[in-house]
C-alpha positions in Angstrom: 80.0 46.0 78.9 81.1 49.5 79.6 83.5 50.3 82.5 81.6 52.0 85.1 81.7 55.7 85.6 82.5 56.5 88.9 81.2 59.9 90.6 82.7 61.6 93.7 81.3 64.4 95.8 83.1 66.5 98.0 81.9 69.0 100.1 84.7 71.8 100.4 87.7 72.4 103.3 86.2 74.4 106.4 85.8 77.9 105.5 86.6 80.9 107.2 82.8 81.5 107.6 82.5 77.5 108.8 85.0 78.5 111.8 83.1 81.3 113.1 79.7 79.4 113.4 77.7 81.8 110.6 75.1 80.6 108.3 77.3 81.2 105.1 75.1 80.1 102.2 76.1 82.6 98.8 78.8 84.6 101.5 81.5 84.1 99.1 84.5 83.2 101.5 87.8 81.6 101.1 89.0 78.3 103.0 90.3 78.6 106.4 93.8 77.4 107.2 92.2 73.8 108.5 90.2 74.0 105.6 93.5 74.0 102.9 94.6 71.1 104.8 91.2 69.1 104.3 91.5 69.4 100.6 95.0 68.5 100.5 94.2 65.3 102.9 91.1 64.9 100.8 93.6 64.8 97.4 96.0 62.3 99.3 92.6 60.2 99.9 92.1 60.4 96.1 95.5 59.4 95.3 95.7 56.6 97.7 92.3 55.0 96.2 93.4 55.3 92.3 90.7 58.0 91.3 91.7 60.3 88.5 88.9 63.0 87.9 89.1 63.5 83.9 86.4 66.1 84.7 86.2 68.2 87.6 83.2 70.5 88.5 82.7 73.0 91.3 80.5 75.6 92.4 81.2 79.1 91.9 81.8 80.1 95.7 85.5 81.2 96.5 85.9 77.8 99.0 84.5 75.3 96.6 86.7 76.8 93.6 89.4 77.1 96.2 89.4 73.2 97.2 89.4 71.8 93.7 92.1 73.7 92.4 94.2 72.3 95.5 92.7 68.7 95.2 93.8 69.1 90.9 96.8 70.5 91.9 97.5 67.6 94.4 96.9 64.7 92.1 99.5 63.2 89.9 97.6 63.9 86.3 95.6 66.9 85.7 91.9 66.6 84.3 91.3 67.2 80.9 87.4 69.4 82.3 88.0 72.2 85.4 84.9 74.1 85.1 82.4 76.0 88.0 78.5 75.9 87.7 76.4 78.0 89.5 73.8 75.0 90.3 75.7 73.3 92.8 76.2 76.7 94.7 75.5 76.7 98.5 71.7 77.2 99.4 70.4 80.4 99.7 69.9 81.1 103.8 68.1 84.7 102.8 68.0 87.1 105.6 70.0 84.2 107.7 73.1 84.8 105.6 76.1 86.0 107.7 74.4 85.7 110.8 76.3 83.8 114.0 73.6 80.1 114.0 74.3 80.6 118.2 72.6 83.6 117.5 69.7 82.5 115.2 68.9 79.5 117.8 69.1 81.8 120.9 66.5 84.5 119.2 64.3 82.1 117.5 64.3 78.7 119.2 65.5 75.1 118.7 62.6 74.1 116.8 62.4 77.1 114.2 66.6 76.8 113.5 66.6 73.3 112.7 63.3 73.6 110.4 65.6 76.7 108.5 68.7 74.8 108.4 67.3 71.1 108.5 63.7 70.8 106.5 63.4 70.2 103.0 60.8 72.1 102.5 60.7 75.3 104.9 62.7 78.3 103.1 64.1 81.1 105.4 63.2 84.6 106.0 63.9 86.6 102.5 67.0 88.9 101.7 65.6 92.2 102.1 66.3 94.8 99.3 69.4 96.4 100.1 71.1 92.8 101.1 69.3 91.6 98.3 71.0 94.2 95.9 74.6 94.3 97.3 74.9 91.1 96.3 73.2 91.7 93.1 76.3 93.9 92.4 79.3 91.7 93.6 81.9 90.7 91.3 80.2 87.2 91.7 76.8 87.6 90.8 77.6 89.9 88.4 78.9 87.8 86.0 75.9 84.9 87.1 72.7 84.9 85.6 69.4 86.4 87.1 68.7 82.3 88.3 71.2 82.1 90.0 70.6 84.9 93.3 67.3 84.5 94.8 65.9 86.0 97.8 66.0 82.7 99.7 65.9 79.3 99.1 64.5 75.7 100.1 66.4 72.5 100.2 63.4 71.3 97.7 64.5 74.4 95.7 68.3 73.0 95.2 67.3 69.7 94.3 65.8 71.3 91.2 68.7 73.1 89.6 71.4 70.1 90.9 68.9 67.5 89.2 69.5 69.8 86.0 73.3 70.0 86.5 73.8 66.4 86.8 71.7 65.8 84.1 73.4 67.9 81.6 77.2 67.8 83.1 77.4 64.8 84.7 75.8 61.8 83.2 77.0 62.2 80.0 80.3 61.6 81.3 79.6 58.8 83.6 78.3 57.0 80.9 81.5 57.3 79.4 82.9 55.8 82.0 84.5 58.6 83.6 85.3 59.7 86.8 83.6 62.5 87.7 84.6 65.1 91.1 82.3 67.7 91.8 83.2 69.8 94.8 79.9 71.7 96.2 78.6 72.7 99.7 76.9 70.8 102.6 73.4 72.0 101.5 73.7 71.5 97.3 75.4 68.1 98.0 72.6 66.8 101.1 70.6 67.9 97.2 72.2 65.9 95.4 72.4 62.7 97.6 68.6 62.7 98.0 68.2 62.9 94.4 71.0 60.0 93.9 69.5 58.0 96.8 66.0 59.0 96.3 65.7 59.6 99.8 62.3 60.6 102.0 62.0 63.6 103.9 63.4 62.2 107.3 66.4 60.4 105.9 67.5 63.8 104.2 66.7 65.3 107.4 69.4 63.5 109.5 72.0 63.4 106.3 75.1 65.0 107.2 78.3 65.5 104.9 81.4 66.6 106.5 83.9 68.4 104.8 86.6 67.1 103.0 85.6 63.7 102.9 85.5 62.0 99.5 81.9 60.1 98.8 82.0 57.9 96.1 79.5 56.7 93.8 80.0 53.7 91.5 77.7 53.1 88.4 77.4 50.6 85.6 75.3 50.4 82.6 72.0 50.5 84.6 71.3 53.3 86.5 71.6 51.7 90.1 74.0 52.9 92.3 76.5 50.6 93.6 75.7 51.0 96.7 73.3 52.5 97.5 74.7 55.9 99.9 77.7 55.9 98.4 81.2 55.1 100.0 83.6 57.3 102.0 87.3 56.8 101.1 87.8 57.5 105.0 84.6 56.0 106.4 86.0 56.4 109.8 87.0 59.7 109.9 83.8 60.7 108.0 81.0 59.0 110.5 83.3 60.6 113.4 82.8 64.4 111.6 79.5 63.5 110.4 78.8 62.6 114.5 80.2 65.9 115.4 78.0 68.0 112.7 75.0 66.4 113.8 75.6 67.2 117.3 76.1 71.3 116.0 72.9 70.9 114.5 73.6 69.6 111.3 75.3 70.7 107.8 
């Protein structure tokens, strides 16, 4: 029987957009000073439990690249795979992006901010044209494909190009019996839960990830996940953050 690959998800350290309240989405920001020392507590968590990443994936936002470089460089052996894909990028909040959420509630109402920041299926209000195109032309989506900037974006939406990710990055190597770290955002990684968990609409709906908590999957030769929801390293500290997201109104 093969050993078990073994797959953690991480969302990133608190960002300097996380701090000031803003929908962030493809705002390409670096960690906040908090932040650094969540993936540096998230690395010690790592060490403490015996997980070794031989391959490492991120997404190509500043603060996801930025907290697996320090978790890698935290850990006693380096992985042999460091690599950034585009798939597990942050959600796409459209015309939402950079704004203050305080803001977005005030203007629009309880019920319309939590159906754009909550629902699986609701996308926000498009980029327009000239937001659209400045990011078009940063040094980020320049060297992205076409697929990878749209105009806006559904939860539903993200769950399409993670399934493809995981399918062509990550089994592979957890049926090798690898352990696998992808660092991603709290929107691409509520994605990839529901599609590890097959969860329904309303159980997605009240998921919360905090950040820089390690959540660890086990699997074995069949594909059920062992178990199911996946463990926290810290389950403590998690369900505390997780408690205190949920009352902000939610990843």
């Amino acid at each position: 029987m093969r050993d078990a690959g073994i797959l953690v998800l991480l969302r990133h350290g608190e960002s300097t957009a996380n701090a000031a309240g803003l929908f962030t989405g493809v705002l390409d920001v670096p960690l906040s000073v908090r932040g650094i020392h969540e993936a540096q507590s998230a690395a010690a968590l790592l060490a403490a439990a015996g997980l070794a990443p031989q391959s490492v994936f991120s997404s190509e936002l500043h603060r996801a690249r930025q907290t697996a470089e320090i978790v890698t460089g935290e850990l006693p052996s380096r992985p042999e795979v460091l690599a950034a894909d585009w798939r597990v990028n942050e959600r796409n909040y459209g015309a939402l992006t950079g704004r203050s959420k305080e803001d977005v509630r005030a203007e629009f109402g309880q019920e319309q901010f939590l159906a754009w920041r909550r629902s699986v299926h609701t996308a926000p209000p498009p980029l327009g044209d000239a937001a659209f195109a400045a990011l078009r032309e940063s040094a980020l989506f320049r060297r992205l494909p076409a697929e990878a900037l749209t105009r806006t974006e559904s939860l539903s939406e993200v769950m399409t190009r993670v399934v493809a990710f995981h399918a062509e990055r990550i089994e592979p190597r957890l049926t090798a019996g690898q352990v696998v770290l992808v660092v991603a955002h709290g929107n691409s990684l509520r994605a990839y839960c529901a599609v590890l968990d097959a969860l329904d609409d309303h159980a997605i709906h009240r998921l919360n990830l905090p950040t820089g908590h390690p959540l660890v999957y086990r699997f074995g030769d069949a594909p059920a996940l062992r178990p199911p929801g996946g463990r926290y390293l810290d389950a403590v500290g998690a369900h505390a953050a997780a408690i205190t997201l949920a009352r902000e109104g939610g990843t």
